[in-house]
C-alpha positions in Angstrom: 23.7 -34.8 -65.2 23.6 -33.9 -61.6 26.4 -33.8 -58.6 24.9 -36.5 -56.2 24.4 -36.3 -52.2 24.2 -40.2 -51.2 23.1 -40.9 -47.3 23.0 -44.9 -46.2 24.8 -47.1 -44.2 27.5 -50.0 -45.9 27.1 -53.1 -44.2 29.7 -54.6 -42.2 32.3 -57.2 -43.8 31.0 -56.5 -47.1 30.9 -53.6 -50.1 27.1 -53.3 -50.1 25.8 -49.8 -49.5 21.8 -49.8 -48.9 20.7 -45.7 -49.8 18.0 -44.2 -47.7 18.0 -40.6 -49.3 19.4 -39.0 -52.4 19.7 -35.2 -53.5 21.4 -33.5 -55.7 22.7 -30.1 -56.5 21.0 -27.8 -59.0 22.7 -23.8 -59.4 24.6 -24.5 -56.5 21.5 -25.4 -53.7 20.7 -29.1 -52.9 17.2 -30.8 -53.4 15.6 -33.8 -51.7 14.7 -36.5 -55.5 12.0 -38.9 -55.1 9.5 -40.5 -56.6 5.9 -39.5 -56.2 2.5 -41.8 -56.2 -0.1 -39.3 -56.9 -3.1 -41.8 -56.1 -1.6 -42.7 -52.5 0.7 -40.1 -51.5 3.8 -42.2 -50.8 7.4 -41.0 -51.6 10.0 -43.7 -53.0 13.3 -44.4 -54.2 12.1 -46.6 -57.0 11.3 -45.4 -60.6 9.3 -48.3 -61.7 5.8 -48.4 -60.0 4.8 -47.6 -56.6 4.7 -50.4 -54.1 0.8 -50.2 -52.8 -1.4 -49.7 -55.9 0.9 -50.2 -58.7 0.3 -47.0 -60.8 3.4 -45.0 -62.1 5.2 -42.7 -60.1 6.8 -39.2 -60.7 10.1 -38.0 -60.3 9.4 -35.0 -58.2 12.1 -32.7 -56.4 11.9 -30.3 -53.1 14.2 -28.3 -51.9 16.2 -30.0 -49.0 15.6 -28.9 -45.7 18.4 -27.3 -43.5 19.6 -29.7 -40.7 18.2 -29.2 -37.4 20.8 -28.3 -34.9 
């Protein structure tokens, strides 16, 4: 549904890519995606559960920051 912005490193020698950050594009202006713990306030990449208390986590958006120069 969305155009993707992957940033990460690939590993040398090998085909795997580990993701630190994802956006995507929405009407044409790009937006920081991650998930949300409410109960702990700790962004992740994961959609399952969040890592310290185990409660479910929110996909939550933000508009992305310009780069500092």
């Amino acid at each position: 549904e969305h155009e993707l912005r992957l940033t990460g490193r690939v590993f040398p020698s090998s085909s795997i890519l580990e993701v630190s950050r994802f956006q995507w594009y929405r009407d044409g202006k790009l937006f920081d995606v991650y998930y949300w713990c409410e109960v702990c306030a700790i962004r992740g990449v994961d959609p399952s559960f969040c890592a310290c208390c185990q409660e479910k986590v929110e996909l939550r958006e933000a508009p992305a920051e310009e780069p500092k120069k």
